[in-house]
Backbone of each chain as ProteinMPNN parsed JSONL, in Angstrom:
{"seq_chain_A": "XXXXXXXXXXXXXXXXXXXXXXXXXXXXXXXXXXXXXXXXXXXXXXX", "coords_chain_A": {"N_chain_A": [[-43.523, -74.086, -50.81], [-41.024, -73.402, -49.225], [-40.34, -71.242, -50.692], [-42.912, -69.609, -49.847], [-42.087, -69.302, -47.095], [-39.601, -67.906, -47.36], [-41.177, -65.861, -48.396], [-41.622, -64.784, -46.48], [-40.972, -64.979, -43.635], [-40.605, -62.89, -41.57], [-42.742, -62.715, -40.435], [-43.261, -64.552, -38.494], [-42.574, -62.915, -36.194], [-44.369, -60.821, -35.585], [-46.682, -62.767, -35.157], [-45.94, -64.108, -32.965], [-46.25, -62.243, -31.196], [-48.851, -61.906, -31.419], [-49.355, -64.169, -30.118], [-48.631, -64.306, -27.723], [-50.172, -62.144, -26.647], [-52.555, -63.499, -26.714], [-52.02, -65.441, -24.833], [-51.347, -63.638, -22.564], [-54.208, -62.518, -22.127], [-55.702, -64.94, -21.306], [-54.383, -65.872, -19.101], [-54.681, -63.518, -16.979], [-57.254, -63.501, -17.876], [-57.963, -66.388, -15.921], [-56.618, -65.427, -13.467], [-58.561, -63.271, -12.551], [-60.72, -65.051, -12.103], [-60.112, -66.51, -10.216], [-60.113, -64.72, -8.401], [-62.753, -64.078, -8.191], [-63.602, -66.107, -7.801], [-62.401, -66.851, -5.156], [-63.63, -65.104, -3.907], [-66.003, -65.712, -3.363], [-66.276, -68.142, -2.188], [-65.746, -67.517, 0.137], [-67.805, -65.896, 0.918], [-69.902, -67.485, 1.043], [-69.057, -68.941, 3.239], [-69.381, -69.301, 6.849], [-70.125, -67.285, 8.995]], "CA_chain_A": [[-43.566, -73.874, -49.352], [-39.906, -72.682, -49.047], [-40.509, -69.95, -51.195], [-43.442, -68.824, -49.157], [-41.444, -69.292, -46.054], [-38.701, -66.808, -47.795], [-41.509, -64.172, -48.065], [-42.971, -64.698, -44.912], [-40.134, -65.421, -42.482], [-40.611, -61.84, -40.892], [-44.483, -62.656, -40.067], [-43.306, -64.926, -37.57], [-42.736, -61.859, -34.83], [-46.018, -60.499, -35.356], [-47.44, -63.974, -34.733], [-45.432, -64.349, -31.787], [-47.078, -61.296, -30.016], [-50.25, -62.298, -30.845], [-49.382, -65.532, -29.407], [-48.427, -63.771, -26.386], [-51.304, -61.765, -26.25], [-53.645, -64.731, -25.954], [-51.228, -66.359, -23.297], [-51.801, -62.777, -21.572], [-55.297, -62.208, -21.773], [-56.062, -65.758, -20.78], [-53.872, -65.486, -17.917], [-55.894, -62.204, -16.733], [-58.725, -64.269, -16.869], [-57.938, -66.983, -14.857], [-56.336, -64.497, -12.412], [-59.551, -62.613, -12.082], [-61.447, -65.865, -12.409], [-59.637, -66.931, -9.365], [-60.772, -63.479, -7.853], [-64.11, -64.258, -8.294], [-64.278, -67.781, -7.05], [-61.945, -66.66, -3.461], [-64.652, -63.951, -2.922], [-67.382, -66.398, -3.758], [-65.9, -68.7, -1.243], [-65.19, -66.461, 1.467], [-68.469, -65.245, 1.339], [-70.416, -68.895, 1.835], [-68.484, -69.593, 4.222], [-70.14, -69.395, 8.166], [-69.236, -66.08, 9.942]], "C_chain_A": [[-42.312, -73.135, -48.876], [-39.762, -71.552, -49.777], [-41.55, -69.314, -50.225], [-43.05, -68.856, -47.756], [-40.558, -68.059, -46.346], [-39.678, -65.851, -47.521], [-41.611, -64.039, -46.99], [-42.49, -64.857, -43.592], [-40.759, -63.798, -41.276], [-42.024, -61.683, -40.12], [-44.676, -63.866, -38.782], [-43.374, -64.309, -36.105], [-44.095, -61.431, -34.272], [-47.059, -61.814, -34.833], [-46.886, -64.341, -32.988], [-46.123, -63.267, -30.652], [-48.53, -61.316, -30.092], [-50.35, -63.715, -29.922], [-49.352, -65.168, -27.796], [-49.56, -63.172, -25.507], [-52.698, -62.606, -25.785], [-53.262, -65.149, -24.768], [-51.822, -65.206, -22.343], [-52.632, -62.479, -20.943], [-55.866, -63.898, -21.133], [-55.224, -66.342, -19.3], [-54.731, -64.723, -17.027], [-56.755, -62.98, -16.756], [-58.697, -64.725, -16.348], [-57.452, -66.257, -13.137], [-57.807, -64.216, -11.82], [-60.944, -63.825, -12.018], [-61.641, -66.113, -11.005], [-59.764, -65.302, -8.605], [-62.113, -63.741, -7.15], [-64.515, -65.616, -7.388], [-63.446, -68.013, -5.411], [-63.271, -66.119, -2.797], [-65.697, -64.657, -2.99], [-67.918, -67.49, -2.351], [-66.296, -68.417, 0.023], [-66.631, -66.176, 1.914], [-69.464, -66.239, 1.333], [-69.921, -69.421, 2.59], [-69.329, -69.268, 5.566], [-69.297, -68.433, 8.813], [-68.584, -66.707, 10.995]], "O_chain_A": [[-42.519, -72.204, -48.098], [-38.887, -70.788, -49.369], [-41.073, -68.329, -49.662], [-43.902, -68.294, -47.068], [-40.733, -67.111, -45.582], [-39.453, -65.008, -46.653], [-41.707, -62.908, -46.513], [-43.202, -64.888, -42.588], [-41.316, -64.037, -40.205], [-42.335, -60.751, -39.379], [-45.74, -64.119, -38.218], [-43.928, -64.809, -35.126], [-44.681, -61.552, -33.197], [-48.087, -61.64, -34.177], [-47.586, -64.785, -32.078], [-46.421, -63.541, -29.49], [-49.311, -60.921, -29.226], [-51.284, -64.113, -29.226], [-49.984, -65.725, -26.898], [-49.88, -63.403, -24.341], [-53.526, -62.421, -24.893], [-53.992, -65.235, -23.78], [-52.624, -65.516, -21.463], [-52.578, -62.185, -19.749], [-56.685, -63.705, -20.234], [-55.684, -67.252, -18.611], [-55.519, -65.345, -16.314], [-57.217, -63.326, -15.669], [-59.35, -64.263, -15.412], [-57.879, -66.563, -12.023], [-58.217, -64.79, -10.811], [-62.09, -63.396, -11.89], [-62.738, -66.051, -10.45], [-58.592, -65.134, -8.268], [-62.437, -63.648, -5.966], [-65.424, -65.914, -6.614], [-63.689, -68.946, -4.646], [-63.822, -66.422, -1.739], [-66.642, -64.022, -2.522], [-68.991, -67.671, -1.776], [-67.053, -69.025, 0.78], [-66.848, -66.173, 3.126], [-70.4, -65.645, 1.868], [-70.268, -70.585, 2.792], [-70.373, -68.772, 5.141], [-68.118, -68.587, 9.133], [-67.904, -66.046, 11.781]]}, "seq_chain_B": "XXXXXXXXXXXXXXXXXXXXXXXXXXXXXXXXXXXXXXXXXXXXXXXXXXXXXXXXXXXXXXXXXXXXXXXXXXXXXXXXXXXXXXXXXXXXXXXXXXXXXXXXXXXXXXXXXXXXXXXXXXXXXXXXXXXXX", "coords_chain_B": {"N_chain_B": [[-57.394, -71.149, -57.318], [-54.443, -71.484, -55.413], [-54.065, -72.191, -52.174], [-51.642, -71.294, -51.159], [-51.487, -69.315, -53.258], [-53.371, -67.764, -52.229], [-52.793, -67.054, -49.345], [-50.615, -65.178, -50.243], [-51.789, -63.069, -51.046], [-53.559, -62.077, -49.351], [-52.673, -61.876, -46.567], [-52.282, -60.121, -44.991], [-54.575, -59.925, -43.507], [-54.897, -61.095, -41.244], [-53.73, -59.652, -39.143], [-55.85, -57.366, -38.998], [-58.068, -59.189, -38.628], [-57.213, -60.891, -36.298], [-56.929, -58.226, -34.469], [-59.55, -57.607, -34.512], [-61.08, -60.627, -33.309], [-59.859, -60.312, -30.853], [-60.646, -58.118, -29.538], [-63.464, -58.509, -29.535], [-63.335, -60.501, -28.081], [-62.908, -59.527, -25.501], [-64.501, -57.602, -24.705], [-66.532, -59.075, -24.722], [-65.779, -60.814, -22.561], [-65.722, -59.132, -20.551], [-67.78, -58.131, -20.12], [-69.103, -59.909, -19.218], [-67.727, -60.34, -17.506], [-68.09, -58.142, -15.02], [-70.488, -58.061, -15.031], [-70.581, -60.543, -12.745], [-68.978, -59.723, -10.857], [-70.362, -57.683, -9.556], [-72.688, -58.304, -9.415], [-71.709, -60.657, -6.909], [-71.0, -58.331, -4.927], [-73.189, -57.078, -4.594], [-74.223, -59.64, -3.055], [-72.612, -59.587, -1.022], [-72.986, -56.969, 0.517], [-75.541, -57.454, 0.495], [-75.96, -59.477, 2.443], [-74.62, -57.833, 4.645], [-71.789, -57.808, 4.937], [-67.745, -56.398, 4.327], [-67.057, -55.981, 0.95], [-64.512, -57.766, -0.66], [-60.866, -56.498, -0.96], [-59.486, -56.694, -3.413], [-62.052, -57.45, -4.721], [-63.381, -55.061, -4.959], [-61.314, -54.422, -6.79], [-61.388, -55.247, -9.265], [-64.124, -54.423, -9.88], [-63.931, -51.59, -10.314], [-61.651, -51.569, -13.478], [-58.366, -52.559, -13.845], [-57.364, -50.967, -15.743], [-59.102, -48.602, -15.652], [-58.344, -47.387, -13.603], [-55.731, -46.968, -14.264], [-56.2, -45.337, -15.927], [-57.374, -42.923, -14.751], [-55.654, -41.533, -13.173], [-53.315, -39.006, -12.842], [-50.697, -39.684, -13.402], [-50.737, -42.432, -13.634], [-51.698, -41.337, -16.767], [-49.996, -40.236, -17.675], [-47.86, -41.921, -17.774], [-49.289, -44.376, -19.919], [-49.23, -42.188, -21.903], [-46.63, -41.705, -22.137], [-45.556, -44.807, -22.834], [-47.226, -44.677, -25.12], [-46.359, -43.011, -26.931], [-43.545, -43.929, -27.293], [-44.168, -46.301, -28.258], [-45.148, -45.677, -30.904], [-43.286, -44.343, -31.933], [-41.244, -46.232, -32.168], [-42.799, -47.626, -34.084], [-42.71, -45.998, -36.341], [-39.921, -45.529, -36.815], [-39.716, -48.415, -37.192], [-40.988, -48.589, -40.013], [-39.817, -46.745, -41.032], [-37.626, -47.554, -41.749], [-38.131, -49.532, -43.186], [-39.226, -48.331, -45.645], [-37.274, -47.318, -46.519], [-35.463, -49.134, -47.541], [-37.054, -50.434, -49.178], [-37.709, -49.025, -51.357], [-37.335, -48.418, -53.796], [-39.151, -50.008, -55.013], [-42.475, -50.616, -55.861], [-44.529, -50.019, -54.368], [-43.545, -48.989, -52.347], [-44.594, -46.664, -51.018], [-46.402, -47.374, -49.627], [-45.295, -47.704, -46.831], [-43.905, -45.45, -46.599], [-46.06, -44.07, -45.889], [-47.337, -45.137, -43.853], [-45.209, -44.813, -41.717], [-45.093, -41.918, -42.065], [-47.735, -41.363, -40.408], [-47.569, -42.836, -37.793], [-45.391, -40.992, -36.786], [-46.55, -38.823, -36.45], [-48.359, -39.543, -34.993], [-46.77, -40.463, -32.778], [-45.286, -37.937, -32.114], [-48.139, -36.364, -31.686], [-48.866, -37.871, -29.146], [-45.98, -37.094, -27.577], [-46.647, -34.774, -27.002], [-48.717, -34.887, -25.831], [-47.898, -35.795, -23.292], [-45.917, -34.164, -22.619], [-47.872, -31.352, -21.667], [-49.158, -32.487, -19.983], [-47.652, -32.542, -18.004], [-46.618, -29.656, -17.636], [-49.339, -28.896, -16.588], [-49.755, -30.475, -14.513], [-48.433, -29.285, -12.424]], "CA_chain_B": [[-56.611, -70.428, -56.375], [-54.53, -72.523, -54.349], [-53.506, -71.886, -50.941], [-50.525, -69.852, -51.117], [-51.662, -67.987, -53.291], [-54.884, -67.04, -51.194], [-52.067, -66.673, -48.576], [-49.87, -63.923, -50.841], [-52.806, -61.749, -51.927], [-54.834, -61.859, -47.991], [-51.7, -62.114, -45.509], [-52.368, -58.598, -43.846], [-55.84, -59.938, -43.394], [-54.301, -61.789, -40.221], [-54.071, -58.756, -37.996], [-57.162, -57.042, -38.501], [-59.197, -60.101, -37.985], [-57.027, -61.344, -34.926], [-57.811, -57.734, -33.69], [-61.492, -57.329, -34.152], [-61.371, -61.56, -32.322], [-59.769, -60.307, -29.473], [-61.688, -56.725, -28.989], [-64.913, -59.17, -29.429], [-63.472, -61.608, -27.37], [-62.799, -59.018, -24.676], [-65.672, -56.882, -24.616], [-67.672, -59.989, -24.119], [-65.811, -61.549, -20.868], [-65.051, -58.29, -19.552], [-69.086, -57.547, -19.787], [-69.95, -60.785, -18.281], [-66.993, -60.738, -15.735], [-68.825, -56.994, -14.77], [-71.882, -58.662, -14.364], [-70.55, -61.338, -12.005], [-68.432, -58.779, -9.915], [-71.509, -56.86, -9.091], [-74.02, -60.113, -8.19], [-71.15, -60.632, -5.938], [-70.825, -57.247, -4.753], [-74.775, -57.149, -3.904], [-74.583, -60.18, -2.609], [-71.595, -58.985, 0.682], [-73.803, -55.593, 0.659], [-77.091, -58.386, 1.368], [-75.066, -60.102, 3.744], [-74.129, -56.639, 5.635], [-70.389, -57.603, 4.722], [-67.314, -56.06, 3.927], [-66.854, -56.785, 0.159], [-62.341, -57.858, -0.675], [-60.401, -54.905, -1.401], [-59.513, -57.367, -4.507], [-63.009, -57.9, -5.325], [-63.567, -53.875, -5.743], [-60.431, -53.513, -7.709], [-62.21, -55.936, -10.469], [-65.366, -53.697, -10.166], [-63.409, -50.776, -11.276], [-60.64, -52.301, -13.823], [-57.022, -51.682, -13.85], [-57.527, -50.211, -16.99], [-59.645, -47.198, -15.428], [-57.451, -46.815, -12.5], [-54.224, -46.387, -14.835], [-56.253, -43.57, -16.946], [-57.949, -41.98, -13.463], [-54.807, -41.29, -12.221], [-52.405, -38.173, -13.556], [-49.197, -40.456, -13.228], [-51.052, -43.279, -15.244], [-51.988, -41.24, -18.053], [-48.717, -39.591, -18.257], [-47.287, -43.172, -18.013], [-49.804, -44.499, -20.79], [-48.973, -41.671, -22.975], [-45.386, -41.933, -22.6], [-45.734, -45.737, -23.505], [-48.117, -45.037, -26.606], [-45.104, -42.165, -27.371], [-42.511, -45.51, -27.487], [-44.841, -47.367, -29.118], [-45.539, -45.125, -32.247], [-41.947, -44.088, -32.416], [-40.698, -47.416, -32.577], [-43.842, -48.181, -35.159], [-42.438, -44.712, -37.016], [-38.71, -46.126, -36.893], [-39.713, -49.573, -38.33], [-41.863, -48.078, -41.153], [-38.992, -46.047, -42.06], [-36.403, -48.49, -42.137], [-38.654, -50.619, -44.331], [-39.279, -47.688, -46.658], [-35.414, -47.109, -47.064], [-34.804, -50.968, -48.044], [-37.942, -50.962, -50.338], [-37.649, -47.291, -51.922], [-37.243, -48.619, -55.515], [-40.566, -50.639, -55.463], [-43.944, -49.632, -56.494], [-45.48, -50.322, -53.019], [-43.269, -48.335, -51.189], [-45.442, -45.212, -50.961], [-47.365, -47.855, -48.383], [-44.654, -47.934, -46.083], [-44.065, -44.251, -46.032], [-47.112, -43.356, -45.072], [-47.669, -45.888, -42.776], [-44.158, -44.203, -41.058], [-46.291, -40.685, -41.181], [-49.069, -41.3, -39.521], [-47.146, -43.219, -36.818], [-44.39, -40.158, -36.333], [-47.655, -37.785, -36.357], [-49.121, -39.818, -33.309], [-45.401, -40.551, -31.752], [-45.518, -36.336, -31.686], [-49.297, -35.956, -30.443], [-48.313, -38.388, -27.546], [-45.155, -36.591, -26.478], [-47.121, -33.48, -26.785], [-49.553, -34.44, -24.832], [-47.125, -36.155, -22.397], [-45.371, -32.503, -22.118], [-48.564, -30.693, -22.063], [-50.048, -32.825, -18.868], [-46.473, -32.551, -16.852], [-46.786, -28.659, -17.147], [-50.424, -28.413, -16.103], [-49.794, -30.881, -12.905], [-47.222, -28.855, -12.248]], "C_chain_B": [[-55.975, -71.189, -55.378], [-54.212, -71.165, -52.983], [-52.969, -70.56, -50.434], [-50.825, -69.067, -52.03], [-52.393, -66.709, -52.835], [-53.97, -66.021, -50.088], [-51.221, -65.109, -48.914], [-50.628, -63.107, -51.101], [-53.396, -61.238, -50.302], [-53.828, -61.689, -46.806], [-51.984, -61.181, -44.489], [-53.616, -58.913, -43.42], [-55.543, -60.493, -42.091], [-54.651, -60.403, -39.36], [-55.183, -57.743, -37.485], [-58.043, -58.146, -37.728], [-58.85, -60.865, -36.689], [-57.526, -60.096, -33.891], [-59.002, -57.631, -33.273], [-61.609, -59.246, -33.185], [-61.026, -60.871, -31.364], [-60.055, -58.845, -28.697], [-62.984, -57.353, -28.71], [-64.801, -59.778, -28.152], [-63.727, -60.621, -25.541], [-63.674, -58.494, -23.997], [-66.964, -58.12, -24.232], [-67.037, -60.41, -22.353], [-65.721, -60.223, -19.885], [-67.011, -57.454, -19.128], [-69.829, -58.684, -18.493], [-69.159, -60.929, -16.72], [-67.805, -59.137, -14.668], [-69.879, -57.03, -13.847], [-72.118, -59.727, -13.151], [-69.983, -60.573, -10.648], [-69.781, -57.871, -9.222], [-72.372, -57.196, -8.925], [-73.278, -60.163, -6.921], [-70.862, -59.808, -4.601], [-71.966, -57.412, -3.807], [-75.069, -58.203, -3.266], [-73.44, -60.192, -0.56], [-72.693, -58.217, 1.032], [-75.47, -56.619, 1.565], [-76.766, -58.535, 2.585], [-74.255, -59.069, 4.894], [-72.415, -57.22, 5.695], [-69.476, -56.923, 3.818], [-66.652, -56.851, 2.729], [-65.056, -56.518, -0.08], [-62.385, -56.814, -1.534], [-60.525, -55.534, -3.219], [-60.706, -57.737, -5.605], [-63.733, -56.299, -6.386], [-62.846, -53.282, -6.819], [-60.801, -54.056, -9.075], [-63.135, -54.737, -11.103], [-64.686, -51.978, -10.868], [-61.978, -51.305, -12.159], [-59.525, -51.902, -13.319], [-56.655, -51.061, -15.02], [-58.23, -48.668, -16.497], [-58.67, -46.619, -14.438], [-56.349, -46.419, -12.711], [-54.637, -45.134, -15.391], [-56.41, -42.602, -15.619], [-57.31, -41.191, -12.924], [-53.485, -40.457, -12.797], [-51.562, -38.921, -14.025], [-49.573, -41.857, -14.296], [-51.122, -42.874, -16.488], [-50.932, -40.749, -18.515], [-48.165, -40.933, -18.849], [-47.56, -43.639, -19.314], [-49.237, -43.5, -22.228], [-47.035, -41.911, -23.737], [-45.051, -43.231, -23.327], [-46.5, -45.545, -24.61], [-46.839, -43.947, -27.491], [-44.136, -43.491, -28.179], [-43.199, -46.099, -28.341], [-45.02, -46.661, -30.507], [-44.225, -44.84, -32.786], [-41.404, -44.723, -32.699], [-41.292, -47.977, -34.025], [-42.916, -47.272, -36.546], [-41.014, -45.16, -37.929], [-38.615, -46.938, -38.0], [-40.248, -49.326, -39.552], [-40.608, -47.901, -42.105], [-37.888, -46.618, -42.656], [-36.649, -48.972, -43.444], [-39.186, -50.218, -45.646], [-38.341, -47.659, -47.603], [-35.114, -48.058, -47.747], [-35.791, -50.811, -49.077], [-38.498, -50.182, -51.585], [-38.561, -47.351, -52.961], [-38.676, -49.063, -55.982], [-41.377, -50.093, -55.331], [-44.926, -49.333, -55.307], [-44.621, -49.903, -52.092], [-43.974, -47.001, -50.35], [-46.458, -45.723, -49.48], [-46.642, -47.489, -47.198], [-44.166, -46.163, -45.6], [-45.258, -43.654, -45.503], [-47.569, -43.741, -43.997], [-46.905, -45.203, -41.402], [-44.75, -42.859, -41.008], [-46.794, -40.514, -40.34], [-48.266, -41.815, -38.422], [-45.61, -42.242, -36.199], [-45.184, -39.217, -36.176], [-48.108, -38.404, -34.557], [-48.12, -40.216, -32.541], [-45.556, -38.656, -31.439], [-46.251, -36.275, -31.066], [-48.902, -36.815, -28.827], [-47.528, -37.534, -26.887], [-45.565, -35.538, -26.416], [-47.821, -33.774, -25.639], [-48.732, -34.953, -23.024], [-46.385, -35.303, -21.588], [-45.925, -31.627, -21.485], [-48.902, -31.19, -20.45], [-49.069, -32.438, -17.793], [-46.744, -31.117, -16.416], [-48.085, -28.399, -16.921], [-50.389, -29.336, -14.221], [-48.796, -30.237, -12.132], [-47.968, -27.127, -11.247]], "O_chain_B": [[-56.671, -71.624, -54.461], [-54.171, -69.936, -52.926], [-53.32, -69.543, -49.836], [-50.486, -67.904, -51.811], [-52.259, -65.488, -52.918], [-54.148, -64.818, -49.898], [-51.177, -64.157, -48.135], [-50.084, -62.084, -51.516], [-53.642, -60.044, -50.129], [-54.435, -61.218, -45.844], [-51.929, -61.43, -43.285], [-54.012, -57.977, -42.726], [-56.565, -60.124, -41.511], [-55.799, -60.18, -38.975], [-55.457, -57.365, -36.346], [-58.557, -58.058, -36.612], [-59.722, -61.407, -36.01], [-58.192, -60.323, -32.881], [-59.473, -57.575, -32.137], [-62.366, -59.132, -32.221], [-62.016, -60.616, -30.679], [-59.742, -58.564, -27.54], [-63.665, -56.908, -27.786], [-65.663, -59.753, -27.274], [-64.5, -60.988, -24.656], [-63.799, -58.743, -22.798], [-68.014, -57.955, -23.612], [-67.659, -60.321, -21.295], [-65.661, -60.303, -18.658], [-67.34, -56.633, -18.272], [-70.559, -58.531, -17.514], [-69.489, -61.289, -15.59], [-67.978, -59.374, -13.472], [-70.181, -56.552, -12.753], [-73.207, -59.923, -12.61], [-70.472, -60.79, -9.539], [-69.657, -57.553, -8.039], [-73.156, -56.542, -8.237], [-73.852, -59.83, -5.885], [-70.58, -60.304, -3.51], [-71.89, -57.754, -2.627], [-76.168, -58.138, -2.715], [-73.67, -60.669, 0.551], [-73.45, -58.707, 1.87], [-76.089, -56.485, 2.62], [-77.144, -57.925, 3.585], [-73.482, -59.453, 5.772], [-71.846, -56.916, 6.744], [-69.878, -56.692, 2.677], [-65.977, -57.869, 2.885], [-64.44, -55.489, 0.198], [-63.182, -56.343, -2.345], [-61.297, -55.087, -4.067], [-60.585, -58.121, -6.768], [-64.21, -56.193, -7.516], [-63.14, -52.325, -7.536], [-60.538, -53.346, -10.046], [-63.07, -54.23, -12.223], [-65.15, -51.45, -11.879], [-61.042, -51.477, -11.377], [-59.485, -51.025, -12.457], [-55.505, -50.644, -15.163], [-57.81, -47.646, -17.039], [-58.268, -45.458, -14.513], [-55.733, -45.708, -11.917], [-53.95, -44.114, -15.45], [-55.663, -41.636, -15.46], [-57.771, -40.253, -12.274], [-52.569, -41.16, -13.224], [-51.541, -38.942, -15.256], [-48.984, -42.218, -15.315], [-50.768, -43.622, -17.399], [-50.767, -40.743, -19.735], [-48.011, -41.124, -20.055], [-46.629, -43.572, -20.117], [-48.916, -43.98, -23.316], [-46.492, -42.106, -24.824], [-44.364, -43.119, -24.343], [-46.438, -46.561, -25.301], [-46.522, -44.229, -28.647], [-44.133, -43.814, -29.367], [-42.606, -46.45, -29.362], [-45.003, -47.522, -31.387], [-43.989, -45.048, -33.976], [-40.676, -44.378, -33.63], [-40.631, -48.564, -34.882], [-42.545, -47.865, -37.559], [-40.901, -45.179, -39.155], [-38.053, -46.793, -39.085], [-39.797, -50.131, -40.367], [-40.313, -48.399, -43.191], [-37.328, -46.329, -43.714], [-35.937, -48.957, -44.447], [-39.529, -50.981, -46.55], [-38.339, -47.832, -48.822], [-34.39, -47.833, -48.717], [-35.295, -51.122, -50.159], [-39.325, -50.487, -52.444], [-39.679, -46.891, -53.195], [-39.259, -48.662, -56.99], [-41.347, -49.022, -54.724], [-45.888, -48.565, -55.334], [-44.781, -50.343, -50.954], [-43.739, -46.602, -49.21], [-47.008, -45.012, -48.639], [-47.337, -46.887, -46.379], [-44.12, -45.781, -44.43], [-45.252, -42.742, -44.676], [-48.138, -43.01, -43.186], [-47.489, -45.014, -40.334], [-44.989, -42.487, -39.859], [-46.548, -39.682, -39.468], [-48.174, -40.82, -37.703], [-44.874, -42.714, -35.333], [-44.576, -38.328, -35.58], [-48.129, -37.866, -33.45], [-48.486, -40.398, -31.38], [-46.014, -38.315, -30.348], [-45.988, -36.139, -29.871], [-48.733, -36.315, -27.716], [-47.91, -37.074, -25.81], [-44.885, -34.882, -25.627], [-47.682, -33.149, -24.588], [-49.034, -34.495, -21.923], [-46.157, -35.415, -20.383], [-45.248, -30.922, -20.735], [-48.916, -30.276, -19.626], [-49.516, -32.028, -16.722], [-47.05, -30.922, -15.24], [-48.174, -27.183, -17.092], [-50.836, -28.921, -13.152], [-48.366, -30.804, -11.127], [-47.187, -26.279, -10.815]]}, "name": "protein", "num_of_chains": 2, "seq": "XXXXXXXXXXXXXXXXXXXXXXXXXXXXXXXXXXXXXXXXXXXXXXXXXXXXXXXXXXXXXXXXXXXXXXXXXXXXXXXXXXXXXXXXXXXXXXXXXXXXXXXXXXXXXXXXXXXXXXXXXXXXXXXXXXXXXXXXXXXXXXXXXXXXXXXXXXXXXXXXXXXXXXXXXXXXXXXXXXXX"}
């Protein structure tokens, strides 16, 4: 395990921006989620 | 076969297959969020109301509106410029350090192709300034 840690230390970065990238894109969705469910709102609501 | 060694032979197999998940993953919510933006849409338009500025900027992404727009795509290019040059950089570094070994020939070429498309970018990055021009 500490040997494949030695090779592999450098494969932590790359993991880190995919990590990020999930955080991002699931961000973005709830954003636009929360888009969707104002205008959804807004627009059952009683003129 | 244990583990690690599955791990030492397949390791690069990690970033293709996280890309193709999250091109899948994308292409699916971004079809169904599409499809919900534009029920919604038709359903103001029923209702003879004005649909949120916010609701149209969904219906076209911010992905089309960065290319649509001279100043985005310059932008875009100049960022994919950075991005390949940096890619180009690290390649080469990691050529230099790994010369001697038999599997360096990967690493130079990898640094090619990514100083080939760091060029086409700032070409075309050059190329768009003097035509808006």
């Amino acid at each position: 395990m500490v040997e494949l840690f030695r090779d592999f230390w450098w494969l932590m970065f790359p993991m880190f921006g995919m990590l990020m990238a999930v955080i991002h894109a699931l961000k973005d969705n709830a954003r636009q989620d929360a888009i969707l469910r104002d205008a959804r709102t807004q627009l059952e609501r009683k003129p | 076969m244990s583990f690690t060694d599955l791990f030492v032979s397949f390791w690069w197999l990690i970033f293709p297959v996280f890309g193709m998940g999250m091109g899948f993953w994308g292409m699916i919510s971004s079809e169904r969020r599409s499809a919900r933006v534009l029920d919604l849409i038709k359903s103001y338009v029923d209702q003879g109301k004005e649909p949120p500025a916010e609701l149209l900027k969904l219906a076209t992404s911010d992905e089309e509106l960065v290319v649509n727009s001279p100043t985005g795509r310059r932008q875009n290019n100049a960022w994919s410029f950075v991005v390949f040059a940096a890619l180009a950089a690290g390649f080469g570094v990691g050529y230099y350090f790994v010369r001697a070994e038999d599997y360096a020939f990967a690493f130079l070429i990898v640094a090619v192709v990514m100083a080939v498309m760091a060029v086409g970018a700032l070409f075309i990055v050059l190329t768009s300034r003097a035509n808006d021009k």
